[in-house]
C-alpha positions, 0 to 999 in steps of 0.5 A: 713326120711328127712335130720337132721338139723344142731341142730339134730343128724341123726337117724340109724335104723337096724335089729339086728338079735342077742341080745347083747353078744349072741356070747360069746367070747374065753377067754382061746384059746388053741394052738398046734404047727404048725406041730400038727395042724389038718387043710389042708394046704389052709385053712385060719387063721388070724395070729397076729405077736409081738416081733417075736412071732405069733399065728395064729386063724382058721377063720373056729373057728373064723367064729362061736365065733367071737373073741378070748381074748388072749395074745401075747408076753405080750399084751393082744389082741383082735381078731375079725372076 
């Protein structure tokens, strides 16, 4: 393809190998406290911290879903793998 001119836009092209919104988000994530959760001790989590309040998201879980809508402190947040 050659290059785009200074009027055209350039072209993109990818396989997309799932449809759009295929992997539906978490709406209503669950939490226990550290001390309940069931994972070993080196297995990895995304944490998000605000106002001295944090959560933190298995990337196990987040490695299926993708993305979890949730609050913290008040602000809605998006969390994305």
């Amino acid at each position: 393809m050659p290059p785009p001119t200074a009027t055209q836009s350039p072209e993109y092209r990818w396989d997309q190998l799932l449809g759009r919104d295929d992997i539906k988000p978490i709406y209503e994530p669950e939490f226990v406290s550290a001390a309940e959760a069931a994972y070993a001790d080196g297995e990895l989590v995304m944490g998000v911290a605000i106002d001295s309040r944090a959560k933190a998201y298995p990337v196990g879980l987040l490695n299926e879903r993708e993305m979890v809508n949730d609050e913290l402190a008040g602000i809605p947040i998006l969390v994305t793998w």
